[in-house]
C-alpha positions as CSV (number, residue, x, y, z in Angstrom):
1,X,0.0,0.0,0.0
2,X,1.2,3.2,-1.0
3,X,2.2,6.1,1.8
4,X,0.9,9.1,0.9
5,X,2.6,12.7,2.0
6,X,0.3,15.0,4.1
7,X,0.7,18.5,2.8
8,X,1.3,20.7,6.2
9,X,2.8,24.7,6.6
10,X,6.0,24.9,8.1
11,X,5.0,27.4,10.5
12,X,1.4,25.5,11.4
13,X,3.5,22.1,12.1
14,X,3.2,22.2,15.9
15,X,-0.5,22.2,15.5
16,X,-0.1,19.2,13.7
17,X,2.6,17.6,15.6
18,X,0.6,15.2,17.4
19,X,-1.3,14.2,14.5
20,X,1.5,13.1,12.5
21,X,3.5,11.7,15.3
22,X,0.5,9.5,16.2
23,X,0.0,8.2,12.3
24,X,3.8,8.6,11.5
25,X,2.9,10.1,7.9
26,X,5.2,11.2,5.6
27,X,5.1,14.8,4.9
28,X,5.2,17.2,2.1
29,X,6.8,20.6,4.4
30,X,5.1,24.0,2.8
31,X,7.4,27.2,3.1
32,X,5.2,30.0,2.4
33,X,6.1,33.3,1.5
34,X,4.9,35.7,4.1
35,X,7.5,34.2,6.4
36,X,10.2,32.9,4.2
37,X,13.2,35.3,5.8
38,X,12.4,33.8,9.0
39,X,12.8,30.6,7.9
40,X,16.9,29.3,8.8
41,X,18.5,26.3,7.9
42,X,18.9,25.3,12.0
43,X,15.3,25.8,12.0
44,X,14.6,23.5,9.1
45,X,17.4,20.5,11.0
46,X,15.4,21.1,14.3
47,X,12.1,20.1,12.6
48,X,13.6,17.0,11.3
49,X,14.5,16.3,14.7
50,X,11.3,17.0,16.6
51,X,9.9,14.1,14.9
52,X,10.1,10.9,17.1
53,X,10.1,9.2,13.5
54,X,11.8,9.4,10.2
55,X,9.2,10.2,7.3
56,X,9.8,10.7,4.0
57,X,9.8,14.5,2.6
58,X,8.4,16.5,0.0
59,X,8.5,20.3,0.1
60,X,6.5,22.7,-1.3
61,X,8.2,26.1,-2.5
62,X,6.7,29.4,-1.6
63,X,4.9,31.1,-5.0
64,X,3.1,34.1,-3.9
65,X,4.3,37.1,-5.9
66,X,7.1,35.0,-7.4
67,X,6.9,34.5,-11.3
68,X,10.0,32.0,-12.7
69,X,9.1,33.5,-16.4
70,X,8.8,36.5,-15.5
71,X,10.0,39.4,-18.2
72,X,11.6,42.0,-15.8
73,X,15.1,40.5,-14.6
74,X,14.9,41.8,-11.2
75,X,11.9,39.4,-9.9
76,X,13.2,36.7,-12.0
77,X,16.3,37.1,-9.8
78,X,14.7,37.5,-6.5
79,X,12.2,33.8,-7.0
80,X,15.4,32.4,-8.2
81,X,17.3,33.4,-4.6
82,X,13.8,32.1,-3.0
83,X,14.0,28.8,-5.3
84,X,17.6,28.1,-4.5
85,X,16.8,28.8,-0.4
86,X,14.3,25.9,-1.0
87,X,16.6,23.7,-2.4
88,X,19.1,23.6,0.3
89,X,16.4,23.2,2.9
90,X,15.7,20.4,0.5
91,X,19.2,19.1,1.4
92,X,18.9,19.7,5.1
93,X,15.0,17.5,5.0
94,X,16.5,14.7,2.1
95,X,13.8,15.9,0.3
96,X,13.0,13.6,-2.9
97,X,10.7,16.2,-4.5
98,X,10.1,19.8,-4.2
99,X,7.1,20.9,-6.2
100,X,7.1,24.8,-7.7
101,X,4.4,26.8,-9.8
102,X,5.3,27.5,-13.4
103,X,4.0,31.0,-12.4
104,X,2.2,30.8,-16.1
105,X,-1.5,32.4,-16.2
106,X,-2.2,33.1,-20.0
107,X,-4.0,36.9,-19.2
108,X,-1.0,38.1,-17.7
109,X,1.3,36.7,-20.9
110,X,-1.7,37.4,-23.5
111,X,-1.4,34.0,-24.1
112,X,2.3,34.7,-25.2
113,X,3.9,31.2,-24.6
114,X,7.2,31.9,-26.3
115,X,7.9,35.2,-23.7
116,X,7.0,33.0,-20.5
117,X,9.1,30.2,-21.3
118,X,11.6,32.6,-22.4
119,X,11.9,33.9,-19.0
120,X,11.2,30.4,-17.4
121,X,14.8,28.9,-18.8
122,X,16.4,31.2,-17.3
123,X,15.2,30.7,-13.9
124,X,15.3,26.8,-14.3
125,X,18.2,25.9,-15.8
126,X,20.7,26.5,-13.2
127,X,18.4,25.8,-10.2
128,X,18.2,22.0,-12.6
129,X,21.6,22.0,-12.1
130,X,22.0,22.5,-8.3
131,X,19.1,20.1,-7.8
132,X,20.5,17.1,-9.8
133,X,24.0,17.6,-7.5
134,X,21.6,17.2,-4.8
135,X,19.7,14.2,-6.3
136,X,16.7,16.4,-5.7
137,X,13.8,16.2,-8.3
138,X,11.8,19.6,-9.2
139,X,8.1,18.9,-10.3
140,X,5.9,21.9,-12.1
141,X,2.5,22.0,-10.7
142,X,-0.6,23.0,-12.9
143,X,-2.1,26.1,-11.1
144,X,-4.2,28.0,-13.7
145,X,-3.6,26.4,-16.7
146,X,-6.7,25.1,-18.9
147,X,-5.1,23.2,-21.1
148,X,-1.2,21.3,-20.5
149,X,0.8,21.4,-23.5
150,X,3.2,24.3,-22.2
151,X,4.2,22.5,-19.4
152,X,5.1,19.6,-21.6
153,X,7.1,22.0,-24.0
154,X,9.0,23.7,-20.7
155,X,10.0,20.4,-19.5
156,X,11.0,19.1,-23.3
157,X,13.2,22.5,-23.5
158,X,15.0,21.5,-19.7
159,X,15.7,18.0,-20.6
160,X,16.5,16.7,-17.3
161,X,15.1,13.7,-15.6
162,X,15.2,15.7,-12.0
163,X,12.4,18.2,-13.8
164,X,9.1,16.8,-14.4
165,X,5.6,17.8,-13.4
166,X,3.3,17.7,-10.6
167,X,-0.4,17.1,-11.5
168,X,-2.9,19.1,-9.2
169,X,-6.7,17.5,-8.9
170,X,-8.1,20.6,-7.9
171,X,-6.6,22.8,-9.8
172,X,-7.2,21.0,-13.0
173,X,-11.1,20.5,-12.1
174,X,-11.8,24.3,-11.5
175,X,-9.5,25.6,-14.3
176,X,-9.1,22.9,-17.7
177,X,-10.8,22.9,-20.6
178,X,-10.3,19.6,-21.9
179,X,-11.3,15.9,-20.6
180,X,-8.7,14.6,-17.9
181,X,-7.5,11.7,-20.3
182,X,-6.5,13.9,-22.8
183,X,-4.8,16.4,-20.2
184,X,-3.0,13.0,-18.9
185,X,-2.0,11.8,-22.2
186,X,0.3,14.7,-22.6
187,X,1.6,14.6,-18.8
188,X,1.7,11.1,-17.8
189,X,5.4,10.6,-18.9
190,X,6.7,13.6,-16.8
191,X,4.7,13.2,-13.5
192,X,6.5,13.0,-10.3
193,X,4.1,13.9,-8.2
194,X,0.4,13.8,-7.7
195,X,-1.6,16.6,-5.5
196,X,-4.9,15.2,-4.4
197,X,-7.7,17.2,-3.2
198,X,-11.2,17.8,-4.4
199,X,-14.1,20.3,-5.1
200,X,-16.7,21.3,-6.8
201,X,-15.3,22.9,-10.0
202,X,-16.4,26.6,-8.7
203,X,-13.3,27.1,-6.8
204,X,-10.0,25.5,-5.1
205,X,-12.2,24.1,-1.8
206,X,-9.6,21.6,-1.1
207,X,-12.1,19.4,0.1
208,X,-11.1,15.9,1.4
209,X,-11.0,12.9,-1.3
210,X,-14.2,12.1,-2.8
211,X,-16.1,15.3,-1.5
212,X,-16.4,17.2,-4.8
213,X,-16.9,16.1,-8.1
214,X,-13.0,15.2,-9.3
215,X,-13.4,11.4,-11.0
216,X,-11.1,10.2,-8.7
217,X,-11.9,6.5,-10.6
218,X,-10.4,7.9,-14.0
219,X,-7.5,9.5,-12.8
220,X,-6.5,6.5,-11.0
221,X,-7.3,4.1,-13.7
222,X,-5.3,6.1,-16.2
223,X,-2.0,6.2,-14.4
224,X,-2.0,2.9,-13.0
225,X,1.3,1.5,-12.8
226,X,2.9,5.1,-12.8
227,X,5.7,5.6,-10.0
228,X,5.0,9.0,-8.3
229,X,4.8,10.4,-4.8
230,X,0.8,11.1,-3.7
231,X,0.4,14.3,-1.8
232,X,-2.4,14.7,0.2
233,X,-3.7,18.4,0.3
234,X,-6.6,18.7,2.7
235,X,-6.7,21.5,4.9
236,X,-7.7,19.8,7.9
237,X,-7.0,16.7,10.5
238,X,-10.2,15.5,9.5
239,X,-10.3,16.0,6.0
240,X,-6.9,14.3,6.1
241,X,-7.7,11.3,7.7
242,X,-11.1,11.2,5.5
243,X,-8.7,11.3,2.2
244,X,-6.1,9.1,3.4
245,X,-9.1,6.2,3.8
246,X,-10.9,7.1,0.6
247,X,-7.6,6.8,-1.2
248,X,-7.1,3.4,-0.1
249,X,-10.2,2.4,-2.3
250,X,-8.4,3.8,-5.3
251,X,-5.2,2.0,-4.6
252,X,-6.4,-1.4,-3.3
């Protein structure tokens, strides 16, 4: 039986502390952006060591007001610093995966693929480079995106089998326009990661497993036999624990 990860802030772990120690989960460890200069690197070792266990890690990067493609150098340069912050406290946690946003939303770019990606390389390429030294892999999560095939052309253009893709339930019910299996066909090969969560297509409710309308069935069936980690990303104890028993009817 798969493990999943339980998707928890870094600064809201001590009210989940007992939780996790109780169930010994893995974790995927969230470092948000309204406290990211408070966040050290003892900090991030003490964490590892408040746990009476060893779990397994995933990390989420910060992404508010951070844009990888973005056109104007400066903020470019100032998520890169924030991206390669992330990465170390990737080191310090032995993360496997740390999951980013592509920061693509096609009103900002007027659709403009070829400036976005533009920008994007030059954000990614060295921050591939320090994460394959570390034997870290980077996955791209859908946010806004309706349809996937610029995700597949970013990770074509990085070439790197440390940068792949992280597929988001939620996000992809509220915001695509095309049927999951053809959204899958193009992003099955690259997925690292899988962010599960639900709703009911009007916004990002994060609902438990199985409380919106996601067809948890089809996604399931279509990447069967696909090796990625499974990211819980409920919003509370009980919503977690609710997911973590409904997904057991999808892997069984």
């Amino acid at each position: 039986m798969i493990k999943p990860h339980i998707h928890v802030p870094y600064d809201g772990i001590n009210t989940y502390l007992p939780f996790v120690q109780k169930e010994k989960l893995n974790l995927e460890i969230y470092f948000g952006s309204s406290h990211f200069d408070d966040f050290k690197k003892a900090d991030v070792t003490e964490l590892k060591n408040k746990l009476s266990y060893t779990p397994e890690f995933t990390i989420h990067a910060p992404f508010m007001d951070l844009s990888p493609g973005a056109v104007d150098s400066k903020v470019r340069d100032i998520t890169a610093r924030r991206f390669s912050d992330v990465l170390d406290f990737a080191r310090i946690l032995e993360s496997r995966v740390v999951v980013f946003h592509s920061g693509y939303d096609k009103w900002k770019y007027d659709s403009r693929v070829d400036i976005w990606l533009e920008g994007s390389l030059k954000t990614w390429e060295p921050l591939v480079r320090k994460a394959e030294t570390a034997g870290i892999k980077i996955a791209i999560e859908n946010i806004f995106e309706d349809e996937p095939t610029h995700l597949e052309l970013l990770v074509n253009e990085i070439k790197s089998d440390y940068f792949g893709l992280c597929f988001d339930s939620g996000h992809f019910n509220v915001f695509s326009r095309i049927p999951l299996s053809d959204w899958l066909e193009v992003v099955k090969p690259y997925i690292f990661e899988l962010h599960l969560h639900d709703n009911l297509k009007d916004e990002d409710s994060h609902f438990a497993i199985g409380d919106g309308n996601f067809d948890f069935d089809a996604l399931f069936k279509e990447l069967k036999g696909t090796e990625c980690f499974y990211t819980i990303e409920a919003r509370s104890v009980e919503d977690v624990k609710k997911s973590i028993e409904n997904l057991k009817g999808y892997l069984e």
